[in-house]
C-alpha positions as a Markdown table, in Angstrom:
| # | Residue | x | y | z |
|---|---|---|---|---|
| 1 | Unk | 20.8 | -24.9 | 13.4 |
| 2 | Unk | 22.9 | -22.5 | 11.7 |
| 3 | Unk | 24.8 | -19.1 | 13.1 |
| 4 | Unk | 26.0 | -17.7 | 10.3 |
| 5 | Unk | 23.4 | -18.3 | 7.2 |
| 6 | Unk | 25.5 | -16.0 | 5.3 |
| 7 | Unk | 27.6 | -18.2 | 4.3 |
| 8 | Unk | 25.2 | -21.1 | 3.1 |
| 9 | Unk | 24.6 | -18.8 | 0.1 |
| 10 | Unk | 28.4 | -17.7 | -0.7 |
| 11 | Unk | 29.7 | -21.4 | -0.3 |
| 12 | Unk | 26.7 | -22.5 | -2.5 |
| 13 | Unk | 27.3 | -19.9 | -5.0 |
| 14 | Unk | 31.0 | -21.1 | -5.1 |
| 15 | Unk | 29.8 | -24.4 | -5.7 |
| 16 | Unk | 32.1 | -25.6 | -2.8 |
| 17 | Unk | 31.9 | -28.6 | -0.5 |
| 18 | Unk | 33.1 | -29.7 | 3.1 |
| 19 | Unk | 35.2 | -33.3 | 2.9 |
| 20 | Unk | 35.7 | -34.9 | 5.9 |
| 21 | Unk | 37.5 | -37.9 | 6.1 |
| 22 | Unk | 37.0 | -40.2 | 9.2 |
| 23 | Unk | 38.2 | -43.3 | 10.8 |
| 24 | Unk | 37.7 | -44.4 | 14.1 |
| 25 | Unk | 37.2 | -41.1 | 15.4 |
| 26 | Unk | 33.5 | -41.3 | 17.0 |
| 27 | Unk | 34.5 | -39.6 | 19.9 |
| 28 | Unk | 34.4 | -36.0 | 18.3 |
| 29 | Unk | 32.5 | -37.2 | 14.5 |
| 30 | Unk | 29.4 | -35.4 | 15.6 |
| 31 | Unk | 30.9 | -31.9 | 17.2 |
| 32 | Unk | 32.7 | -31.9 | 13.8 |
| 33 | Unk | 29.7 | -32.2 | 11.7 |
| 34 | Unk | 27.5 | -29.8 | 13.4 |
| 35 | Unk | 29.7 | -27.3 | 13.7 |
| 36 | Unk | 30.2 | -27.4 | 9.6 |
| 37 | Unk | 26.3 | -27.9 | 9.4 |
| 38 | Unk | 26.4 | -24.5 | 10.9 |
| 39 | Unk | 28.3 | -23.0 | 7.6 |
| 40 | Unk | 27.0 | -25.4 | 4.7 |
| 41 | Unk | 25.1 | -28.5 | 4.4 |
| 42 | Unk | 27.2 | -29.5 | 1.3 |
| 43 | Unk | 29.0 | -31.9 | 3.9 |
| 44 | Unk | 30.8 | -35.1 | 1.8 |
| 45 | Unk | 31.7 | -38.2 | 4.5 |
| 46 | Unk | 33.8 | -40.6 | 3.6 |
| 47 | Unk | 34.0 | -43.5 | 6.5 |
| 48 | Unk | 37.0 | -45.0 | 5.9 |
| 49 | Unk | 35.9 | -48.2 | 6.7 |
| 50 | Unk | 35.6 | -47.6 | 10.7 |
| 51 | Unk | 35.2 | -50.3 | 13.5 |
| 52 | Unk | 33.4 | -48.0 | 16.2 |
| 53 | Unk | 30.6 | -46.4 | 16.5 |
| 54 | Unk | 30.8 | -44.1 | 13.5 |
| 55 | Unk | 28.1 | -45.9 | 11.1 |
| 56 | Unk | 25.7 | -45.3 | 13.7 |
| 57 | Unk | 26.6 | -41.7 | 14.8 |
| 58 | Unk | 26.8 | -41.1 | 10.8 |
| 59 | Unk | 23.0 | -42.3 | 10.6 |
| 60 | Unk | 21.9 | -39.3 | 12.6 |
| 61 | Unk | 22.7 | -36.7 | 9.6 |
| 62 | Unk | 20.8 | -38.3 | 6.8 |
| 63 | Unk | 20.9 | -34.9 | 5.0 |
| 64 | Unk | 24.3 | -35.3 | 3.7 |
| 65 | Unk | 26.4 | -37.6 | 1.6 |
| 66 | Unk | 28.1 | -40.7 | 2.9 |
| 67 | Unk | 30.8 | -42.8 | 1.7 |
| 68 | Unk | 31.5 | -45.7 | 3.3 |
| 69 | Unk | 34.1 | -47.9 | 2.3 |
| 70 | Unk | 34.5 | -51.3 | 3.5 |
| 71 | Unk | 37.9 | -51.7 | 4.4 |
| 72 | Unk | 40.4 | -48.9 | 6.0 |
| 73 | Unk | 42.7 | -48.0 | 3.1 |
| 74 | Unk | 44.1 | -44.7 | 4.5 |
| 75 | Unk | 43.1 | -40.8 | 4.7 |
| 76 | Unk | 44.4 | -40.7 | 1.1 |
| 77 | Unk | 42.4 | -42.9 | -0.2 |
| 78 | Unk | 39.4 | -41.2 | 1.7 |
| 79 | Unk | 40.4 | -37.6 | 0.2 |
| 80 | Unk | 41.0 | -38.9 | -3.3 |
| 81 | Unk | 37.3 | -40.8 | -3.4 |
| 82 | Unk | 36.0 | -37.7 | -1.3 |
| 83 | Unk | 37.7 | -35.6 | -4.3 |
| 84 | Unk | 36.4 | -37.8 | -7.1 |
| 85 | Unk | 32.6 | -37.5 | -5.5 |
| 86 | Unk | 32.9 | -34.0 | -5.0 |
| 87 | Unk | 33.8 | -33.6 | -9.4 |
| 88 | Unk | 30.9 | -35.6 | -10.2 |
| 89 | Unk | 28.4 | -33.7 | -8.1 |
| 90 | Unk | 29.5 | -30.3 | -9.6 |
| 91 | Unk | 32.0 | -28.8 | -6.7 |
| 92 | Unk | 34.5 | -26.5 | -7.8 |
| 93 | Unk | 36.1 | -26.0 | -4.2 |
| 94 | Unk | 36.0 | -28.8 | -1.7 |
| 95 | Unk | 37.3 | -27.7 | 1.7 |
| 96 | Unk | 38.7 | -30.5 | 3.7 |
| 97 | Unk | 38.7 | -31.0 | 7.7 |
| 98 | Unk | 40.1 | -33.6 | 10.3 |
| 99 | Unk | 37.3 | -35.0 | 12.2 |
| 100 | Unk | 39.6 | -35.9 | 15.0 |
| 101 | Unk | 38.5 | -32.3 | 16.5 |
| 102 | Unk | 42.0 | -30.6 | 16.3 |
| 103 | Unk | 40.2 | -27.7 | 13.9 |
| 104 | Unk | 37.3 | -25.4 | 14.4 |
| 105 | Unk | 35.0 | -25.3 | 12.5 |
| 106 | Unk | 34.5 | -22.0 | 12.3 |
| 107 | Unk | 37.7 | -20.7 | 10.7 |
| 108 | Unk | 35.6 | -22.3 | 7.4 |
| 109 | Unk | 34.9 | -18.4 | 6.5 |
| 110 | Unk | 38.8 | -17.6 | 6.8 |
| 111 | Unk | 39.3 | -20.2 | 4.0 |
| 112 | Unk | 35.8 | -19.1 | 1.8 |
| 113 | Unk | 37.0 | -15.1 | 2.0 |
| 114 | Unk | 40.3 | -15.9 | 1.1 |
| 115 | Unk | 39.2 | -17.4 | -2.3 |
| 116 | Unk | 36.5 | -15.3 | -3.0 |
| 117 | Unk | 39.5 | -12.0 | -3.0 |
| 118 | Unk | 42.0 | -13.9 | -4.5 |
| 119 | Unk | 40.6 | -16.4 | -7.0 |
| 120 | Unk | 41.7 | -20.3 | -7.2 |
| 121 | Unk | 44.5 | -21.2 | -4.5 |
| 122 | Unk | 45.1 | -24.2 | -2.5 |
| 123 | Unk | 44.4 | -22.7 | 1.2 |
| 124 | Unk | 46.3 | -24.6 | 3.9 |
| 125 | Unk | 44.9 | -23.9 | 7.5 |
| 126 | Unk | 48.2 | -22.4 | 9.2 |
| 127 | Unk | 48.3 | -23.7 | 12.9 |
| 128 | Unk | 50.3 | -21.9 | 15.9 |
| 129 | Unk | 52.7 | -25.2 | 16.2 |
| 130 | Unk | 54.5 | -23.4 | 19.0 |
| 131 | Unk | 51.3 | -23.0 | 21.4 |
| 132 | Unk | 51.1 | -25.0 | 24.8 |
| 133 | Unk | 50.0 | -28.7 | 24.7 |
| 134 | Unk | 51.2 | -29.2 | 21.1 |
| 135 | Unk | 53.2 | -32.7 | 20.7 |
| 136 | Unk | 57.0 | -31.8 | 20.0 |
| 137 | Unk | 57.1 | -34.4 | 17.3 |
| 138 | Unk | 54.0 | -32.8 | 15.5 |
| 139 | Unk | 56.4 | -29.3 | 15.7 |
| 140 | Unk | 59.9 | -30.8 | 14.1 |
| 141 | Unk | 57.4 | -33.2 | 11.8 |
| 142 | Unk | 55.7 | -29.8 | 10.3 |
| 143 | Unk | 59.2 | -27.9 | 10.1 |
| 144 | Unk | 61.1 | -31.2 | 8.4 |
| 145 | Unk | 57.7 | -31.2 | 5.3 |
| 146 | Unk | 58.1 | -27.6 | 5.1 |
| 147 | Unk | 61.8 | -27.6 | 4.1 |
| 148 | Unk | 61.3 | -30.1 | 1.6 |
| 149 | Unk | 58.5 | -28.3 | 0.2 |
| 150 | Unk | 60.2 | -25.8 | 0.1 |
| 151 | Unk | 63.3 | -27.3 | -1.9 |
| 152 | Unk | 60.7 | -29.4 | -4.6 |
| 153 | Unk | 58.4 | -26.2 | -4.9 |
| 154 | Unk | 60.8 | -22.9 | -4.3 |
| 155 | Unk | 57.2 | -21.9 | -1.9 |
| 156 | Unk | 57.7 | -20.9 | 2.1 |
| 157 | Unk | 55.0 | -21.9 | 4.0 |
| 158 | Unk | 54.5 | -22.1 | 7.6 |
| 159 | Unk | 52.1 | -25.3 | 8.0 |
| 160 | Unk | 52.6 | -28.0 | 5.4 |
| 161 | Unk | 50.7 | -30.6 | 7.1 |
| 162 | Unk | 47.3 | -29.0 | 8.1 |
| 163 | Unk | 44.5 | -31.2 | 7.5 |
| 164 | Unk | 42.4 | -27.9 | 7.0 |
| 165 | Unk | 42.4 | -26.3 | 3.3 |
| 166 | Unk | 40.7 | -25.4 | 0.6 |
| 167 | Unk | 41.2 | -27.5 | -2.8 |
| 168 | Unk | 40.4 | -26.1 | -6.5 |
| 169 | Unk | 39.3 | -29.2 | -7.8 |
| 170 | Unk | 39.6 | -28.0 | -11.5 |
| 171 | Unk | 43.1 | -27.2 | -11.3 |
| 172 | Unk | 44.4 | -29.8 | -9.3 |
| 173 | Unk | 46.2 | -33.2 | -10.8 |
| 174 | Unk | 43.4 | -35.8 | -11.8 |
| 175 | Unk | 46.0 | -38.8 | -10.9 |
| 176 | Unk | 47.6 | -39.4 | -7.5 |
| 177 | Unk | 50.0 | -42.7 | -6.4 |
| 178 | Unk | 50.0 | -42.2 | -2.6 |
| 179 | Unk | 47.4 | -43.6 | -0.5 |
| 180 | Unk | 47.8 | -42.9 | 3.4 |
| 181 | Unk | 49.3 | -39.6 | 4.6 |
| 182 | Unk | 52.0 | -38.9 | 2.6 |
| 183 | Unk | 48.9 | -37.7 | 0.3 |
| 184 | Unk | 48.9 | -34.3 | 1.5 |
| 185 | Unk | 52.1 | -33.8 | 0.7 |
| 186 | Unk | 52.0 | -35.2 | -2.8 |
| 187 | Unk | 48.8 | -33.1 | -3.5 |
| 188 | Unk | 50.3 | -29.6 | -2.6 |
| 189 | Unk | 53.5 | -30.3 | -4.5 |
| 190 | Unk | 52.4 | -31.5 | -7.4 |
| 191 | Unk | 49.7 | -28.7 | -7.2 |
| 192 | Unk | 52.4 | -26.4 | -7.2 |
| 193 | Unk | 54.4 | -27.6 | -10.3 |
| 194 | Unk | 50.7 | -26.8 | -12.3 |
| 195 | Unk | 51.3 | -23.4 | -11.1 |
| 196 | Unk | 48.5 | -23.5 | -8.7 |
| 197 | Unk | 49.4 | -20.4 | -5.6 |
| 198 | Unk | 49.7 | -22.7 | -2.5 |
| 199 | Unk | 49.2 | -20.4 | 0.7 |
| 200 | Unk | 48.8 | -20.2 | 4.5 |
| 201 | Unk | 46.0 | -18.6 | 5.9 |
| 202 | Unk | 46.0 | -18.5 | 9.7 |
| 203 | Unk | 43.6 | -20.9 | 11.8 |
| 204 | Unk | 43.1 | -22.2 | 15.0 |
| 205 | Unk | 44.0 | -25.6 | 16.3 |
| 206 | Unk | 43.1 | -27.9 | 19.9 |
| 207 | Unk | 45.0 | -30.8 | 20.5 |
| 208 | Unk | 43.2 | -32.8 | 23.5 |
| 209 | Unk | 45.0 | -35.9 | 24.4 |
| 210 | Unk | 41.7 | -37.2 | 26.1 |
| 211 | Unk | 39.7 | -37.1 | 22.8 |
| 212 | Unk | 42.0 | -37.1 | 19.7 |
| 213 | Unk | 43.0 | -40.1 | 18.3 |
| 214 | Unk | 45.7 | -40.0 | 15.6 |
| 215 | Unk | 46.4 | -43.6 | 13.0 |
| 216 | Unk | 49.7 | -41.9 | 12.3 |
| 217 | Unk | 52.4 | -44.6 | 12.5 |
| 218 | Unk | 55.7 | -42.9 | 13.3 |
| 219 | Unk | 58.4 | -45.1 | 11.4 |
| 220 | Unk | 56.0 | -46.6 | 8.5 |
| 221 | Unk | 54.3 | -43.2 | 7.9 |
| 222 | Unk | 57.7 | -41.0 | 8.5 |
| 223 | Unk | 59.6 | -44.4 | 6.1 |
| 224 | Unk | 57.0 | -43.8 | 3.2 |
| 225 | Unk | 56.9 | -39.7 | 3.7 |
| 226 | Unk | 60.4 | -39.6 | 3.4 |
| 227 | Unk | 60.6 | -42.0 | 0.2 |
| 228 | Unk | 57.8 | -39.6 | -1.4 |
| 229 | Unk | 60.2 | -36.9 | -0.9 |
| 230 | Unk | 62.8 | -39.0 | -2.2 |
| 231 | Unk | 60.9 | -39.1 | -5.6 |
| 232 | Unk | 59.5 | -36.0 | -5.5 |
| 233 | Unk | 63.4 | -34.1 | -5.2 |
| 234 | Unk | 64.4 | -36.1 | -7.9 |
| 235 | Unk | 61.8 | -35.3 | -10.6 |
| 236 | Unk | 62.3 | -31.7 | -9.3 |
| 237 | Unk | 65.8 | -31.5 | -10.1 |
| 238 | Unk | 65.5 | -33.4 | -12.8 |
| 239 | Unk | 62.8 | -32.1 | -15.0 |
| 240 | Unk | 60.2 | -29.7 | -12.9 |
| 241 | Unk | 63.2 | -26.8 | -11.7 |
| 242 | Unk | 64.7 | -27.2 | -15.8 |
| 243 | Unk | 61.3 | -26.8 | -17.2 |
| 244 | Unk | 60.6 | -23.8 | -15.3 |
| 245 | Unk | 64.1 | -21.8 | -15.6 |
| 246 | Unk | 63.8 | -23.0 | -19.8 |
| 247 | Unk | 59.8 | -21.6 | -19.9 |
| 248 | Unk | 61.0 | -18.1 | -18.2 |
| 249 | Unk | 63.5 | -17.9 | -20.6 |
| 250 | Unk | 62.2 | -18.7 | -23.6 |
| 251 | Unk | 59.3 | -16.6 | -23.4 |
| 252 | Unk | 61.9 | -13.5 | -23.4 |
| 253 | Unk | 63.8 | -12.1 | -26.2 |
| 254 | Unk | 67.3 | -12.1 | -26.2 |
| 255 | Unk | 67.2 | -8.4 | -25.6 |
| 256 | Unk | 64.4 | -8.2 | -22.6 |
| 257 | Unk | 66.5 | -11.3 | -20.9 |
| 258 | Unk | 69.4 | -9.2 | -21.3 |
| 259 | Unk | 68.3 | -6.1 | -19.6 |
| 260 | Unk | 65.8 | -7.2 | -17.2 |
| 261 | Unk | 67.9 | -10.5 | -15.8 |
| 262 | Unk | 71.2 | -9.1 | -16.3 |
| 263 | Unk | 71.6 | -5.5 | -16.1 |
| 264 | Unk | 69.0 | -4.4 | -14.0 |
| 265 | Unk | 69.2 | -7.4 | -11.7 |
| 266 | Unk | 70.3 | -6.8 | -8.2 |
| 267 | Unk | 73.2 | -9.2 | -7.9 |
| 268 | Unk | 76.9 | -7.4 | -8.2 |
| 269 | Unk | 78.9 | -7.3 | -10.8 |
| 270 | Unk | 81.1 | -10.1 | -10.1 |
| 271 | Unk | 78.2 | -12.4 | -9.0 |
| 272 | Unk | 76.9 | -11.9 | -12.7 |
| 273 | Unk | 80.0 | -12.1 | -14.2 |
| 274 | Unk | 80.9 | -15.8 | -11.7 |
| 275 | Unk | 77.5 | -16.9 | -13.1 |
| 276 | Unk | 78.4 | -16.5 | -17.0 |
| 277 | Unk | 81.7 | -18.5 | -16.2 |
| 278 | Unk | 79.8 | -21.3 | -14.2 |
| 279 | Unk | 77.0 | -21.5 | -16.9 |
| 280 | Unk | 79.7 | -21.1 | -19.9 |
| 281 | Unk | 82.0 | -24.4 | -17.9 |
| 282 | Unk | 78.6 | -26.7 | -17.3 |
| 283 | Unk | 77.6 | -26.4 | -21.2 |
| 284 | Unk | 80.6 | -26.9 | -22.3 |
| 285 | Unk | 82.3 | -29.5 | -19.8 |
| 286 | Unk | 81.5 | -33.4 | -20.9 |
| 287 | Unk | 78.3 | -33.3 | -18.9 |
| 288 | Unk | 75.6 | -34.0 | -21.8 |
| 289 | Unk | 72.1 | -34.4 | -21.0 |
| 290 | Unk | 72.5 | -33.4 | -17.6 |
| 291 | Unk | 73.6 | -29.7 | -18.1 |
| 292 | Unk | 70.8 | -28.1 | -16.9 |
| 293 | Unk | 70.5 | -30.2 | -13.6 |
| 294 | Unk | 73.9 | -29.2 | -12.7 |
| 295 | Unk | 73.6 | -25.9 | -13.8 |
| 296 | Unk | 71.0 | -25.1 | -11.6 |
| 297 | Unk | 72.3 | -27.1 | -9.0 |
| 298 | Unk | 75.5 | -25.5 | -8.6 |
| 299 | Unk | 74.4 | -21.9 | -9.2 |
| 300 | Unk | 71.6 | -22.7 | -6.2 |
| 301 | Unk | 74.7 | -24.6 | -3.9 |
| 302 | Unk | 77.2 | -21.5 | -4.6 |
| 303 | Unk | 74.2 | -18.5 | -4.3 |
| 304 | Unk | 75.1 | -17.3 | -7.4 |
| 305 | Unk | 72.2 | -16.1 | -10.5 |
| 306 | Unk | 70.3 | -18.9 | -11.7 |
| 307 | Unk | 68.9 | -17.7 | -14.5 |
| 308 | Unk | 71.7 | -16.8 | -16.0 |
| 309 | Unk | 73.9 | -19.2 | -15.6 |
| 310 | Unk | 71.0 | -21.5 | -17.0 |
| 311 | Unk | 71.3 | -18.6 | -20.1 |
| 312 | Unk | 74.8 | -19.0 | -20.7 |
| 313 | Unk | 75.2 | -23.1 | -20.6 |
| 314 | Unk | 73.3 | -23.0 | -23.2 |
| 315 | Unk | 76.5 | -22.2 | -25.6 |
| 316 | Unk | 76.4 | -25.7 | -26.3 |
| 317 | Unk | 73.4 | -25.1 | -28.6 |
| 318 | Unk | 73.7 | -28.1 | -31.6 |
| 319 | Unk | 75.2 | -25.6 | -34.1 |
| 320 | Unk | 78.6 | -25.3 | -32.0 |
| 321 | Unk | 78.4 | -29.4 | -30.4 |
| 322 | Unk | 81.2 | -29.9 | -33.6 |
| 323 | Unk | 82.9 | -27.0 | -32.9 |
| 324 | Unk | 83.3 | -27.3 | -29.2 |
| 325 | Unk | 84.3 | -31.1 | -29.7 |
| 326 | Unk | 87.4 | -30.3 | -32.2 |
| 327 | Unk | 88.6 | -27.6 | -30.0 |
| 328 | Unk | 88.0 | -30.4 | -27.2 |
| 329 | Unk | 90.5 | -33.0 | -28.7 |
| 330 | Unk | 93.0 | -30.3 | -29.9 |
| 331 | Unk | 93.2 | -29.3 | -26.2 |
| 332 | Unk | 93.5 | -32.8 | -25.0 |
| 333 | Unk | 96.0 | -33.5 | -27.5 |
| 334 | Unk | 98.4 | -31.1 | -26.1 |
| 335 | Unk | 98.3 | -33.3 | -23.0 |
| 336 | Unk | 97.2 | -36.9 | -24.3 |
| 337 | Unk | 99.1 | -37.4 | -27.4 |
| 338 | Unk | 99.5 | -40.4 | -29.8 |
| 339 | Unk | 96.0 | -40.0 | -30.6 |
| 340 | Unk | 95.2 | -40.5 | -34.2 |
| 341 | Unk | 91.6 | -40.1 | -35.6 |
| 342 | Unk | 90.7 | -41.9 | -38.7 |
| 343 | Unk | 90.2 | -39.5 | -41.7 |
| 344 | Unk | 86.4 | -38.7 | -42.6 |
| 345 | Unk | 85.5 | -39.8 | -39.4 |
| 346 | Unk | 82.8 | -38.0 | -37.9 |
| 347 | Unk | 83.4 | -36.2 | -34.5 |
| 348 | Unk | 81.3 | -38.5 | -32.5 |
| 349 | Unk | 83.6 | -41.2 | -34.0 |
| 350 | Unk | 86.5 | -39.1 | -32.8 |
| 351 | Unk | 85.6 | -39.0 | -29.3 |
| 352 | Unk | 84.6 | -42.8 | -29.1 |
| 353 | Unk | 88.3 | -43.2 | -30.7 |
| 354 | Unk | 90.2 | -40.4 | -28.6 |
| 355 | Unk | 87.8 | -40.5 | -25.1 |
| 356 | Unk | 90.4 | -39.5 | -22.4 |
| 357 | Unk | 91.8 | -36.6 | -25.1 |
| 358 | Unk | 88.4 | -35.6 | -25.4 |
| 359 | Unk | 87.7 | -35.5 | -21.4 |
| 360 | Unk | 90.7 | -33.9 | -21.1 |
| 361 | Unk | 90.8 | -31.2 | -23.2 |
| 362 | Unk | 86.6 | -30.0 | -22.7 |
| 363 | Unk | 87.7 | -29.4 | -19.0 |
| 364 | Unk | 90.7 | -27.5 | -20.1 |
| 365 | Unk | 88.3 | -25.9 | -22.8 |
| 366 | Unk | 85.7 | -25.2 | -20.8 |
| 367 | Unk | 87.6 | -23.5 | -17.8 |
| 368 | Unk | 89.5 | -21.4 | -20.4 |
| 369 | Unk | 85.9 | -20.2 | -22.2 |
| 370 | Unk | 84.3 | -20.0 | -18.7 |
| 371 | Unk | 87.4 | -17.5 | -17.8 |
| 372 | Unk | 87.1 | -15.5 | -20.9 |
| 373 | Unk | 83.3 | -15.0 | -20.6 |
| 374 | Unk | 83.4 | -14.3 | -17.1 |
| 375 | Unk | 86.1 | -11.7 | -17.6 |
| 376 | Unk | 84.5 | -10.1 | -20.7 |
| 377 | Unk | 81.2 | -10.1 | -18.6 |
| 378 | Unk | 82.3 | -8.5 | -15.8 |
| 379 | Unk | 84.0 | -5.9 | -17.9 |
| 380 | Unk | 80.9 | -4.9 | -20.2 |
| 381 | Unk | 78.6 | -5.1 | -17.2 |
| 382 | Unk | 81.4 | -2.6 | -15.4 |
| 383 | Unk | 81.2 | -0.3 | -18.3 |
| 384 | Unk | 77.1 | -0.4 | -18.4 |
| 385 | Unk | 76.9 | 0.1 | -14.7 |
| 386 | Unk | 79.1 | 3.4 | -15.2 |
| 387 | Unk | 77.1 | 4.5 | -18.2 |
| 388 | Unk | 73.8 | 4.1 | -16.4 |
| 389 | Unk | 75.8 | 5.9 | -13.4 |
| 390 | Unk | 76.7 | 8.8 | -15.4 |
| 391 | Unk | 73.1 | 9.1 | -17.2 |
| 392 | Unk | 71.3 | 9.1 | -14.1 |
| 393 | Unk | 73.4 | 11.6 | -12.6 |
C-alpha cells in the first residue's frame, strides 16, 4: 500500500504517531486514512462518538488503534484523549489531521523533516487562506486568532487554526480546561509560555463544499473562542509577559544589562532616556502590586524599550518603600496641609492617616524623579554615544 516506505522507518524511529480525530465525517474517513497508511501505520482514531457510518467504515482498518467514545464531546476532547493514548503507548511526536479531507496527506513529510533539522517544535500546517474557493469567514477567523496569539505569545504566525501539526508530547502542558475548538488555541498558547518554538511550515489545503462537513458553530464556538482569549490576555498581562521580562533580567548582571540593553541597543537616545522616566514614574507612583503590568503595558502602548523601563521601575525595591513614602507625604504636604501623623507611627500608619497627601505627593514625586532620571539618562547615554563615536573613529 505504501509510496513512500521511507518514511515508516524515520516516523518509527521518532516514535511519532498520526491522530485523527473524527465525527460525522464518513464521507472522506477512509481517503484520509489510506493516504496516512501510505506514510505510517502508527495511525490513533478517536471517533468522537459519530452517528453515521463511521464505526463501520472504521472496521475496515483493524490494524490501527480505535477510540471510540460514546457520546460527541468535541474535537478537544478527541485530541486530549487521542494525546493521553498516544503518552501511554510511548509516542514522543503525535501529528494531528482533520479527517474532513481539507489536508493532504502527504505534506506528513513537510512536518517529519522539519523536526528531524530542528529538534522539538509545535509544527502548525500553514494554509494559503487567500486561494480560490476558501470561505471568507475561515480568512478574517484565521487573521482575528493570529493577532491574539500574537498579543498572549509575542509569536507571528501565519495559520493559527490549522488542524494539521506536529505535537511534542513531552513538552507540552499535561492539563487543558477547553473542550471543543477553542482547544487549539489554548494548546499553542500555553505551549508557547513553556517556551516551546511554535512555527508555520507551509502545506496544502482543499476545501470542497460537496464533501466537507464542518461542526463549527459560528456564535457559540466564536462566544467561547473569544472568552478563552479573554482569559488567556489577562494571565498574559498579568503574570506570563512580567515573568518573562523579570527572568531575562535577572539572569543578567547589572553590568551586561547595562551594556547589552542599554548602550548597545538600537533605540535613540531619547527613546532610552523616555523609558528610564516611564519606568522611574510607574515604580514610584501609588501603583503597588501592579507595577510591572503597567510598566510593560505602557512602554508596549507608547513603542518605547520594554526592558528597561521594566529595569528602572524597579527603584521601588523594599529598601527605599520608606524612603519614597516620607518624601511622598512631604510633597503632598506642600499641597494638602493640616495633616498630622501620630509620633512613632510607622509609615504604613502614615499613609492610612494622611492618604490623599500621600497620593498627592508620589505623583508629584514620581514625575519629579522620572524627570531627573530621564534627563541624567539621556545625558550619560549622549556622552557614551560620543565616546564610542570618537573610539571607533
Amino acid at each position: 500500500m505504501s509510496i513512500a516506505p521511507q518514511y515508516y522507518s524515520s516516523i518509527d524511529k521518532l516514535k511519532c504517531c498520526v491522530i485523527i480525530p473524527t465525527y460525522n465525517n464518513h464521507k472522506t474517513l477512509k481517503r484520509v486514512l489510506d493516504g496516512v497508511l501510505n506514510y505510517t501505520g502508527n495511525i490513533i482514531v478517536v471517533n468522537d462518538g459519530s452517528t453515521d457510518t463511521t464505526t463501520q467504515i472504521l472496521q475496515e482498518y483493524t490494524q490501527i488503534t480505535q477510540i471510540h467514545l460514546p457520546k460527541n464531546r468535541g474535537k478537544g476532547n478527541a485530541l486530549r484523549t487521542g494525546f493521553a493514548a498516544a503518552r501511554t503507548a510511548g509516542y514522543r511526536y503525535a501529528i494531528t489531521i482533520d479527517s474532513d479531507g481539507q489536508h493532504f496527506p502527504d505534506d506528513i513529510p513537510v512536518l517529519i523533516e522539519a523536526v528531524q533539522a530542528e529538534g522539538d517544535l509545535l509544527l502548525i500546517g500553514s494554509r494559503n487562506m487567500a486561494q480560490d474557493g476558501v470561505p471568507k469567514k475561515s480568512s478574517f477567523g484565521n487573521k482575528f486568532s493570529n493577532f491574539w496569539f500574537w498579543f498572549e505569545t509575542g509569536i507571528k504566525l501565519e495559520d493559527t487554526q490549522s488542524g494539521f501539526r506536529l505535537y511534542p508530547l513531552d513538552r507540552m502542558p499535561k492539563r487543558f480546561f477547553t473542550p471543543k475548538f477553542e482547544f487549539e488555541i489554548e494548546v499553542i498558547v500555553r505551549s508557547a509560555w513553556k517556551g516551546i518554538t511554535v512555527k508555520n511550515v507551509p502545506v496544502k489545503v482543499l476545501y470542497d463544499m460537496n464533501e466537507r462537513v464542518t461542526h463549527f458553530r459560528p456564535f457559540t464556538d466564536f462566544t467561547r473562542i473569544s472568552i478563552l482569549n479573554t482569559v488567556l490576555v489577562v494571565i498574559s498581562l498579568l503574570y506570563i509577559k512580567p515573568r518573562d521580562f523579570f527572568m531575562s533580567f535577572k539572569k543578567k548582571s547589572f553590568k551586561q544589562f547595562f551594556l547589552e540593553n542599554v548602550l548597545e541597543s538600537g533605540d535613540s537616545n531619547a527613546k532610552k532616556a523616555l523609558s528610564i522616566a516611564l519606568g522611574v514614574f510607574i515604580g514610584i507612583a501609588p501603583l503597588w502590586g501592579l507595577q510591572t503590568v503597567f510598566v510593560l503595558f505602557l512602554a508596549y502602548v507608547l513603542r518605547l524599550n520594554k526592558l528597561i523601563a521594566f529595569a528602572f521601575s524597579n527603584v521601588s525595591i523594599p529598601p527605599a518603600i520608606p524612603v519614597i513614602i516620607y518624601f511622598s507625604l512631604k510633597m503632598g504636604s506642600l499641597f494638602i496641609p493640616n495633616s498630622v501623623v501620630a509620633e512613632g507611627a510607622t509609615t504604613f500608619d502614615a499613609i492610612k492617616q494622611n492618604l490623599a497627601q500621600y497620593l498627592v505627593g508620589s505623583i508629584l514625586l514620581a514625575s519629579l524623579m522620572s524627570f531627573l532620571f530621564g534627563m541624567t539618562g539621556y545625558i550619560v547615554l549622549t556622552v557614551f554615544s560620543k565616546n564610542k563615536i570618537q573610539t571607533n573613529a
